[in-house]
N, C-alpha and C positions, 0 to 999 in steps of 0.2 A: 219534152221533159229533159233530155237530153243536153238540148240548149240550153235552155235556164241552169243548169245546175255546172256546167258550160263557165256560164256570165256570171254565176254567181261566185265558184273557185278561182274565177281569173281577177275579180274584184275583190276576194279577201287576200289573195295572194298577193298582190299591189298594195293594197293596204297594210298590212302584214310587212312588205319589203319596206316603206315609206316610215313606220314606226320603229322596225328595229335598226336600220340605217340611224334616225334622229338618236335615238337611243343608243348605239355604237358610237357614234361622233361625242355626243354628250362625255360618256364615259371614258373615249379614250383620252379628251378633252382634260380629264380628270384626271386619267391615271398618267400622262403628260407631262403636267404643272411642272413637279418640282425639277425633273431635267429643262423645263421650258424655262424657271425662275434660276435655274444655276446657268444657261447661256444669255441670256437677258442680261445676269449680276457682271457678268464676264466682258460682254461686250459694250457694257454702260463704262466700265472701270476704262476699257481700251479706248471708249469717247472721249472719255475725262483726260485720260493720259495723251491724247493726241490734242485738245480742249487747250489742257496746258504749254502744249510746245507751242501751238499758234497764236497763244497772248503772249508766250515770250520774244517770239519773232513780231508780235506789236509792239511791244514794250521798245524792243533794241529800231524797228523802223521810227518809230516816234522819235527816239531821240536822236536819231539820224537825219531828220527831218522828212521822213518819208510818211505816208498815207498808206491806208490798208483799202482795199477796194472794196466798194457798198456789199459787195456777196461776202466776205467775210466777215465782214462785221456784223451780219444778218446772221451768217452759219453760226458764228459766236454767242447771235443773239438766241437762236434757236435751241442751242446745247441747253444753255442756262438755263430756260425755260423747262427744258427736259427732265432739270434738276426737281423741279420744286413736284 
């Protein structure tokens, strides 16, 4: 009897840790967001502002007669995309 009851606290106990863990994650998840949405706002702003120096250094290669290498113009192309 011993055992059963044994097997049976150590199976609500797991069970029990496996739902309020999801349930802790969920919520801190929650209570998160808006410091998670003001470094997110912050570090999209510092993409864009860097976004922008590296089309200006296209801009002035171009008319130097210079070429941008395929990975920047890819990174460029991935910002963009970032945007929408």
């Amino acid at each position: 009897m011993e055992v059963v009851a044994a097997v049976v606290g150590a199976l609500v106990t797991e069970t029990g840790k496996l739902l309020c863990g999801c349930a802790c994650s969920k919520i801190s998840t929650a209570v998160n967001l808006p410091s998670n949405l003001a470094v997110l706002v912050k570090e999209m702003d510092n993409l864009m502002g860097r976004r922008k120096e590296v089309k200006e250094v296209e801009e002035v290669a171009g008319e130097e007669g210079n070429k941008m290498r395929a990975q920047v113009i890819k990174w460029l192309k991935d910002v963009e995309n970032l945007q929408l």
